[in-house]
N, C-alpha and C positions, 0 to 999 in steps of 0.2 A: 157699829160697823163690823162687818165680817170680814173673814181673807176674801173670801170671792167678792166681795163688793166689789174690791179695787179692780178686779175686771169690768165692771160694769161703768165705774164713774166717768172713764173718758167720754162716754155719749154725751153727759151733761157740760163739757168745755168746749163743745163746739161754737163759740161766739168767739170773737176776736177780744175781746175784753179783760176775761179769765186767764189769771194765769197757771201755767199746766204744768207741773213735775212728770220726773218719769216714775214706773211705780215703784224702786227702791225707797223715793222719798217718802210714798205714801206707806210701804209694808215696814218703812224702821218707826215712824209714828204711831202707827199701831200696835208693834209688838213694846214698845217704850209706855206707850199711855194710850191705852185700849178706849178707858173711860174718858176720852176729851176724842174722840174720833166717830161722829155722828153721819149718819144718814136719814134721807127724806125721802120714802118711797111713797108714791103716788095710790089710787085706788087698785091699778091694776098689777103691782108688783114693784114696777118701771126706778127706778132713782131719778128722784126729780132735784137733789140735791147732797152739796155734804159739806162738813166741816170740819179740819182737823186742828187741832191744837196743841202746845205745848203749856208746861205749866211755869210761872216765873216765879223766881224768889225775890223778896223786894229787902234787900240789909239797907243800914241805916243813908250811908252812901250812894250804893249804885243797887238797882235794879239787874240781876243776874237771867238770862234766860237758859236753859239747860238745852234749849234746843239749838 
């Protein structure tokens, strides 16, 4: 994923199902963890999809998410 992605991705949350952040939430993921923040562009350029993620620590106890 790029910075200009995150202009683009809102086209792909228009179903009622998806849930949508604003793009603070998407530009602090990306600049946190680049590598866990995917896109799925189409033949024609388009994003046809994305996925971001954080990374979890798992201690003996509890399951830590950093995000």
């Amino acid at each position: 994923m790029r910075p200009n992605d995150l202009l683009k991705i809102t086209v792909t949350n228009l179903d009622h199902l998806t849930e949508t952040y604003n793009i603070g939430f998407y530009l602090e993921y990306l600049t946190k963890w680049p590598e866990l923040c995917q896109v799925v562009e189409g033949i024609d350029g388009d994003i046809q999809g994305y996925s971001t993620s954080c990374p979890r620590i798992q201690f003996p106890a509890k399951i830590w998410d950093e995000c």
